[in-house]
C-alpha positions as CSV (number, residue, x, y, z in Angstrom):
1,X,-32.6,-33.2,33.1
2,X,-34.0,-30.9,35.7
3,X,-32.3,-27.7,34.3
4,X,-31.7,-28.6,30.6
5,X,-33.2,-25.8,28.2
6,X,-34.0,-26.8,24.5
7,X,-32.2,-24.0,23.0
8,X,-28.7,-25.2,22.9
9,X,-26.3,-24.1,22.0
10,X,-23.3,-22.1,23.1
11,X,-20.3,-21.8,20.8
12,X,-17.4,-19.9,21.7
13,X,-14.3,-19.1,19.3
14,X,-11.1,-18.4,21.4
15,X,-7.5,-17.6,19.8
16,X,-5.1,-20.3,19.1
17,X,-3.5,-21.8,21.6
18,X,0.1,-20.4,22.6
19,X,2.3,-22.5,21.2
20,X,-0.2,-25.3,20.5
21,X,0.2,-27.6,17.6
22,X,-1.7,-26.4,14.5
23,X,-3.3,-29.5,14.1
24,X,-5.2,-29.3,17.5
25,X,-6.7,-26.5,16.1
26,X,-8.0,-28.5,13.6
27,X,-9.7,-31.0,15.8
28,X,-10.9,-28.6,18.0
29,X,-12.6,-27.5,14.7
30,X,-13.7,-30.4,13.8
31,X,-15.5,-30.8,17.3
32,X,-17.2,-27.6,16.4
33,X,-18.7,-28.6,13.4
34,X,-19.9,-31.7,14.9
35,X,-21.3,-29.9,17.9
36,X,-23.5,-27.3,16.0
37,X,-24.4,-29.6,13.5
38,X,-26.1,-31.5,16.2
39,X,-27.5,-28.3,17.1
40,X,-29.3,-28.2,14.0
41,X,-30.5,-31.7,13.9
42,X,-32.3,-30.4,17.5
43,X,-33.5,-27.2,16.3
44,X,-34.8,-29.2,12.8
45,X,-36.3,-32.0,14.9
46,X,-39.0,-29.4,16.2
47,X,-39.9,-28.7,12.8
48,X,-39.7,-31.9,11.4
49,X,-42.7,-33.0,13.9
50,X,-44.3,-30.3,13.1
51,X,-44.4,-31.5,9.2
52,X,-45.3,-34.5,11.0
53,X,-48.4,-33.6,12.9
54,X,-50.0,-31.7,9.6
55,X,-50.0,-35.2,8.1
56,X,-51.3,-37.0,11.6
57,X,-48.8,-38.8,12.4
58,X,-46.9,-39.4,15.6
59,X,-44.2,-37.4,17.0
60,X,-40.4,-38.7,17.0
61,X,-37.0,-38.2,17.3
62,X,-34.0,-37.6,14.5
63,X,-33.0,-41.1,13.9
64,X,-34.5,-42.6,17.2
65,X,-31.7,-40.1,19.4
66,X,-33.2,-37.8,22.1
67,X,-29.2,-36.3,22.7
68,X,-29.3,-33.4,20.0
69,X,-28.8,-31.4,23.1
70,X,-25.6,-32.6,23.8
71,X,-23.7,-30.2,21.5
72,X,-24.0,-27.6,23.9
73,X,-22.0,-29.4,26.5
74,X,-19.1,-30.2,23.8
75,X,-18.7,-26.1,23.1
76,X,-18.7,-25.2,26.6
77,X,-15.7,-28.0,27.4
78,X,-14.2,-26.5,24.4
79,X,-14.6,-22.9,25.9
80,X,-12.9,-23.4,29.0
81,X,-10.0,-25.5,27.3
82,X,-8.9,-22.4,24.5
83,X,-9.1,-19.8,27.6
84,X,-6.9,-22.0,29.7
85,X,-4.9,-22.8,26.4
86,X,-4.7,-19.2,24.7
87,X,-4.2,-17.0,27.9
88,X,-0.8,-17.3,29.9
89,X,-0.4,-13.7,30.7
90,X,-2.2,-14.1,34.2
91,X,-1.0,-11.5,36.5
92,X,0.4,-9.0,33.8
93,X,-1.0,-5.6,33.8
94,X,-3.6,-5.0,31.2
95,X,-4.4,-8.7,30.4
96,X,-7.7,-8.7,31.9
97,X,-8.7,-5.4,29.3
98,X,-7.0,-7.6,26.4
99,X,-8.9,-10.7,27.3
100,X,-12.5,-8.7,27.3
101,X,-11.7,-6.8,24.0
102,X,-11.1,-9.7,22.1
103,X,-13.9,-11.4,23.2
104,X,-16.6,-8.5,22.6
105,X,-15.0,-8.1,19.1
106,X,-15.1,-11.4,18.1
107,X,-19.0,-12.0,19.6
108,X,-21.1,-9.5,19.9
109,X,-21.2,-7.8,16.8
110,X,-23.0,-11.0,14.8
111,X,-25.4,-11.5,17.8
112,X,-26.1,-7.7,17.7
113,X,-26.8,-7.9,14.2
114,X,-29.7,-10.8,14.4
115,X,-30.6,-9.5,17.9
116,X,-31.5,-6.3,15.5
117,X,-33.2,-8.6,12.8
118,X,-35.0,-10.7,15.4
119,X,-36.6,-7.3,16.9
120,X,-37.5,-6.4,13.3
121,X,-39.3,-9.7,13.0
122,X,-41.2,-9.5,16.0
123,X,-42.3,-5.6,14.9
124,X,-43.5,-6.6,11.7
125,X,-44.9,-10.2,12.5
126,X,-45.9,-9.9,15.7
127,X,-46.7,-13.9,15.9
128,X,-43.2,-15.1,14.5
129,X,-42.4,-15.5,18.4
130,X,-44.3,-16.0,21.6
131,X,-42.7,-13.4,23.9
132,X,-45.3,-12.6,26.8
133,X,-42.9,-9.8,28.1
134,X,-42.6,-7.4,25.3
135,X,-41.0,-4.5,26.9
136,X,-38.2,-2.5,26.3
137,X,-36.1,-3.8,29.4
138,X,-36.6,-6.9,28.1
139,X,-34.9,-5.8,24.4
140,X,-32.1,-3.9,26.5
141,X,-31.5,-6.7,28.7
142,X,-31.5,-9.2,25.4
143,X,-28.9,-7.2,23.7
144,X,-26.7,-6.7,27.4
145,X,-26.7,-10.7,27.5
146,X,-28.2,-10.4,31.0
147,X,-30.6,-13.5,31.7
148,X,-34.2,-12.2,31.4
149,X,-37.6,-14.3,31.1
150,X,-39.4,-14.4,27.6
151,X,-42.2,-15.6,29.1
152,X,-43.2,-17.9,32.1
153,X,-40.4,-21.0,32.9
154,X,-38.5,-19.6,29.7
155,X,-35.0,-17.8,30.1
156,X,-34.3,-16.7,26.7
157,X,-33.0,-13.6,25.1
158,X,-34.9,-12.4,21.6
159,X,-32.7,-14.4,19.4
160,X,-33.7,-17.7,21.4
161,X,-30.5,-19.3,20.8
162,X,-28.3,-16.8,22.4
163,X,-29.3,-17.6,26.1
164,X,-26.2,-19.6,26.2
165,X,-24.1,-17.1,26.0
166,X,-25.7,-15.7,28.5
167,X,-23.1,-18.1,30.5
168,X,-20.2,-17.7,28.0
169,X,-20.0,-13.5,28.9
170,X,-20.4,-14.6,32.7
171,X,-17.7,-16.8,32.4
172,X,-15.2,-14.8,30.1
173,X,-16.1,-11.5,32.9
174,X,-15.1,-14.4,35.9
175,X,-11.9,-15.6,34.1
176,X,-11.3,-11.9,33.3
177,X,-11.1,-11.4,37.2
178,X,-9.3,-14.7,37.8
179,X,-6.4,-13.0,35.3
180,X,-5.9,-10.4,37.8
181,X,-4.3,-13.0,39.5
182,X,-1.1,-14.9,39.1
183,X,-1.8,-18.3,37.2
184,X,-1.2,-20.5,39.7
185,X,-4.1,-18.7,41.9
186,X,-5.9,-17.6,39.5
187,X,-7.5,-20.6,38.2
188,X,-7.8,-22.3,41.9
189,X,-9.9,-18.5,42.7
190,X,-11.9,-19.4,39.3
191,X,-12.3,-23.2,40.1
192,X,-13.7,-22.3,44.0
193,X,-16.0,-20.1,42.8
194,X,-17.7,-22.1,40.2
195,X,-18.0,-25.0,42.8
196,X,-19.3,-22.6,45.4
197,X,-21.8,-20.9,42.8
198,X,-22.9,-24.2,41.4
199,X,-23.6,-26.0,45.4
200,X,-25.1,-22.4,46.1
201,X,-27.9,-22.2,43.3
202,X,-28.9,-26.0,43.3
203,X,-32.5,-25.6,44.1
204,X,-32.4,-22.1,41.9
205,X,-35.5,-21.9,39.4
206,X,-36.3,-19.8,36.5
207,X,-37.9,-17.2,38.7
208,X,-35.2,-16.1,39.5
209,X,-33.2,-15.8,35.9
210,X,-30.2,-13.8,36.9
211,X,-29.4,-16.0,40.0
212,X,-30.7,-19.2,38.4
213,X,-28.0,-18.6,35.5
214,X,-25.2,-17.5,37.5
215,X,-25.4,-20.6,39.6
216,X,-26.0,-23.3,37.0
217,X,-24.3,-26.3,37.1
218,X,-23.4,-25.7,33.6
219,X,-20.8,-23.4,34.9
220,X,-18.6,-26.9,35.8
221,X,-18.8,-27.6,32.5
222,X,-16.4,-24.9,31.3
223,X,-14.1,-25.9,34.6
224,X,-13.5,-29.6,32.5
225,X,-12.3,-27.8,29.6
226,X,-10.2,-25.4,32.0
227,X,-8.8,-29.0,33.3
228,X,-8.6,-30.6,30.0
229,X,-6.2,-27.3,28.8
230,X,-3.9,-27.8,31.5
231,X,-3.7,-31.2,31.2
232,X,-3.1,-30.7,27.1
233,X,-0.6,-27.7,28.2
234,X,1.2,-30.1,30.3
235,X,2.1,-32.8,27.4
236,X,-1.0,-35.3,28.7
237,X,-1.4,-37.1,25.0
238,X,-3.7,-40.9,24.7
239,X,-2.7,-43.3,22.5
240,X,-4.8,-43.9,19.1
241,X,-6.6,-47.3,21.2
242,X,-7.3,-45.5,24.7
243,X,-8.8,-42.5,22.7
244,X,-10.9,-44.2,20.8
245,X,-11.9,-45.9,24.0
246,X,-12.8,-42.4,25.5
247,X,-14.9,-40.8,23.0
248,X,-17.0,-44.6,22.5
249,X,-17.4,-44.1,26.8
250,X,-18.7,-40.5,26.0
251,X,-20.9,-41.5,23.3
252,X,-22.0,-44.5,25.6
253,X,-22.3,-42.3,28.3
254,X,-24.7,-40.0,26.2
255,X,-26.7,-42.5,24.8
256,X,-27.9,-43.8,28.6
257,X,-30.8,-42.2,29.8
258,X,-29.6,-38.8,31.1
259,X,-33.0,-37.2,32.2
260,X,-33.1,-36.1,35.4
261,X,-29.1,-35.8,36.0
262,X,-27.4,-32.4,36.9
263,X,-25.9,-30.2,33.9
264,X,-22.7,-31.4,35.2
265,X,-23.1,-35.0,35.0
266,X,-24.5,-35.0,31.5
267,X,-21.1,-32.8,31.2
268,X,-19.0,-35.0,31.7
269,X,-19.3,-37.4,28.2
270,X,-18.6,-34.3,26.6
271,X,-15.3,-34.2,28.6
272,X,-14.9,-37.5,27.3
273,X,-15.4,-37.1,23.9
274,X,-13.5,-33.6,23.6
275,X,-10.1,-35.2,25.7
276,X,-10.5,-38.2,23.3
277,X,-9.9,-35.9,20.1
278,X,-7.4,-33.1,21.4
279,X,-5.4,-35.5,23.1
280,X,-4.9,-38.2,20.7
281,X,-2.3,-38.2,17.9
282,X,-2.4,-35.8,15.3
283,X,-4.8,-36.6,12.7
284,X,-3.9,-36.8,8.4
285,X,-5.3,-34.1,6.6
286,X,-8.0,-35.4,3.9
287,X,-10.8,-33.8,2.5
288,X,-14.2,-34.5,4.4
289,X,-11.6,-32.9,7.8
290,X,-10.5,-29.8,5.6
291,X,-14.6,-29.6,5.2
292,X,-14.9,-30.2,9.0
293,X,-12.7,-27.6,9.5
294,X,-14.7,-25.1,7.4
295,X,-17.9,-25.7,8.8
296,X,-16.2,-25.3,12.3
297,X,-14.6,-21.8,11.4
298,X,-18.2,-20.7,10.6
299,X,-20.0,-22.9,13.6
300,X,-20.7,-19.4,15.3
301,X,-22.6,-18.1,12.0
302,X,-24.4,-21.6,12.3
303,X,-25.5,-21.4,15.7
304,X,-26.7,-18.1,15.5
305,X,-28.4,-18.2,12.1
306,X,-29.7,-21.7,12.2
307,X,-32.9,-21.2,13.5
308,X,-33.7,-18.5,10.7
309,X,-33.1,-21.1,7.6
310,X,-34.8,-23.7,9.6
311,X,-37.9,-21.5,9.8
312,X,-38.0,-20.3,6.3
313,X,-37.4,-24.1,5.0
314,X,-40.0,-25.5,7.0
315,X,-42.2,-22.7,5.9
316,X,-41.6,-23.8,2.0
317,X,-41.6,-27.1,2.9
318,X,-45.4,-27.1,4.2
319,X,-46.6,-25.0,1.6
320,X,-45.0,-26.9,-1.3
321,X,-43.9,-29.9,-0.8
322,X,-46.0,-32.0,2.4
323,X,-46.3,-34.7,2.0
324,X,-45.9,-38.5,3.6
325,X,-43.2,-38.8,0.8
326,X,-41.2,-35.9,1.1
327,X,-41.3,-35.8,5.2
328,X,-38.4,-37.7,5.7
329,X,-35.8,-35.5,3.8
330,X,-36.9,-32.5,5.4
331,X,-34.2,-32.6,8.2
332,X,-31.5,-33.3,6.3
333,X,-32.4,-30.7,3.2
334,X,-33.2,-28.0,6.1
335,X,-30.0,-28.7,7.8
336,X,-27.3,-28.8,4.8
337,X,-29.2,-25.2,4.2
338,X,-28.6,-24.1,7.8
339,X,-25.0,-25.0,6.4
340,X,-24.4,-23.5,3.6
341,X,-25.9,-20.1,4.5
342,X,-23.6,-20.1,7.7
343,X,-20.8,-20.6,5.1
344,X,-21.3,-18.1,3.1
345,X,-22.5,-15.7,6.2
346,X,-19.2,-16.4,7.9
347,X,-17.4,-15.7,4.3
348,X,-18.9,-12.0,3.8
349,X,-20.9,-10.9,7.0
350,X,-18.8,-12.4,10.3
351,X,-15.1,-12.6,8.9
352,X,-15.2,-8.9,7.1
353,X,-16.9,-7.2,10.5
354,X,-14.2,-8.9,12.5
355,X,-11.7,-7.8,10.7
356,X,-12.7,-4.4,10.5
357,X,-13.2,-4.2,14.2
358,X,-10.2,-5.2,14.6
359,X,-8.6,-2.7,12.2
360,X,-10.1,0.0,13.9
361,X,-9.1,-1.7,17.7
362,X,-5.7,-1.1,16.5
363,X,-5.8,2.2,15.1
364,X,-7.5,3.3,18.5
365,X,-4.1,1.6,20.1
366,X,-2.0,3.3,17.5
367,X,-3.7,6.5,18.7
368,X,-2.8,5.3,22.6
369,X,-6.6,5.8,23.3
370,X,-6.9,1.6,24.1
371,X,-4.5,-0.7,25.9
372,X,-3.0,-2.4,23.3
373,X,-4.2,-5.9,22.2
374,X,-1.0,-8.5,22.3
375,X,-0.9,-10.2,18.7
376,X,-0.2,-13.2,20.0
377,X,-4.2,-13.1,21.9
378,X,-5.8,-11.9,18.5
379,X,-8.9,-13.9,18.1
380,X,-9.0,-16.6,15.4
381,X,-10.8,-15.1,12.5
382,X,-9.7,-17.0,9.3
């Protein structure tokens, strides 16, 4: 597709809806781990062919699919439907301030860290990435999640991965505005404005990396998951048969040759696939879903950490164990790794600094130096 990176993807962790049932929770988890696991099957892939041309031999896709993309398309749907879904207070003085501070806690300080760790890297091996505009702007602008180019045709912060949310700050500063609003004009205001933005920058390129993000037709994308929460909020629910019938049209959808299409058309299986699980019936808890479930808690400690295992794996891999043999496991060792580290990075690096953020949020609203942060918004950190 015309405007498609290959750094997917964006993942976004919003507080529970108001009033929701738990159990969509759980399936919007689910749809996490699904979606960044995909995103490691993509990020492996390169890898894998690169295992692949040591030994001579041809180039080719994870199990024959080109669509390990497509979990980028899934988080962003799932983005705009928790906003929609965990923010009625629209209109009420001090929301907008509540919304931003519970988004900066619960995303920057992770990126930050590896933003910190990727700088390090570059420092000390200066070939670990190809960055052409090594400056100091560029650092700032990597950490300030303002779209910047690495090098020619490439719009990607220092920690490659985090271009995406690039888009999610956009969008959480644009719905911060819409909140200034009464509901009922806010989201219209939010919706025009997308469209507008979107018809605006369709013949945008990379040469222009502010205006070429800010007018990406990816931005549609979160307005289906702003749809699909109202629709949700309003008591829309599918039956078990035209559910299933919705995600096999997404997944049918994806599998048909979507090169070339606009970020919004290759949107809208994701729409599909994400209405088919929050808006069917309520699933029975079993084991491999309360695994699901864990995997989705830590999906943003997988997206942004990811590409780190992958490249030390591949790294052992080559050096020990290539071979014509061993080749084929190498995505699926390299990507239960990417895993498992997220795991136990969410466990003791993402979920403690949350916390303690958080802890000290409310002591600075104790102190009436902040606006105080409504417990019903607090971000979803367990």
């Amino acid at each position: 597709m015309d405007r498609e990176r290959i750094w997917p993807v964006s993942t976004s962790v919003v507080a529970p809806p108001a009033g929701s049932d738990a159990k969509v929770l759980v399936q919007i988890q689910w749809l996490r781990a699904v979606a960044a696991i995909t995103v490691v099957f993509h990020h492996a892939n390169f890898h894998w062919n690169g295992l692949r041309e040591a030994l001579d031999l041809p180039s080719a896709d994870f199990l024959g699919l080109h669509c390990w993309w497509f979990g980028i398309y899934i988080f962003f749907v799932i983005s705009g439907f928790l906003m929609v879904r965990a923010s009625p207070d629209f209109g009420v003085p001090g929301a907008p301030r509540r919304f931003l501070a519970r988004r900066m806690i619960r995303i920057v300080p992770l990126y930050w860290l590896l933003t910190t760790l990727s700088v390090i890297a570059v420092i000390l091996i200066p070939s670990s990435e190809v960055i052409e505009t090594g400056t100091l702007a560029y650092v700032v602008k990597s950490y300030l999640f303002i779209p910047t180019l690495r090098a020619a045709g490439d719009v990607r912060p220092i920690l490659g991965q985090g271009w995406t949310l690039n888009y999610e700050m956009f969008f959480y500063l644009c719905f911060a505005l819409a909140m200034l609003l009464p509901r009922r004009l806010g989201l219209p205001a939010l919706t025009a404005a997308f469209l507008a933005l979107a018809w605006i920058g369709r013949d945008a390129t990379v040469a222009t990396p502010i205006f070429y993000s800010v007018t990406d037709g990816l931005l549609v994308v979160f307005l289906f998951g702003c749809g699909l929460g109202l629709a949700h909020e309003k008591g829309l629910r599918l039956s078990w048969p035209i559910a299933l019938a919705t995600i096999v049209a997404g997944i049918a959808w994806l599998l048909a040759n979507l090169q070339g299409s606009a970020p919004w058309v290759a949107g809208v299986p994701a729409l599909l696939v994400v209405a088919g699980v929050t808006l069917r019936p309520p699933p029975r808890e079993t084991v491999a879903g309360r695994w699901f479930a864990a995997v989705g808690d830590a999906s943003y400690s997988l997206y942004l950490t990811h590409t780190f295992v992958l490249r030390g794996v591949f790294l052992v891999w080559k050096r020990l164990w290539l071979s014509a043999a061993t080749v084929p496991f190498f995505m699926l060792a390299s990507s239960l790794a990417a895993v498992l580290a997220s795991l136990l990075i969410y466990r003791y690096v993402e979920r403690p600094m949350t916390r303690a953020l958080l802890a000290r949020y409310r002591a600075m609203e104790t102190s009436g130096r902040l606006p105080a942060l409504a417990p019903a918004a607090e971000p979803r950190i367990a």
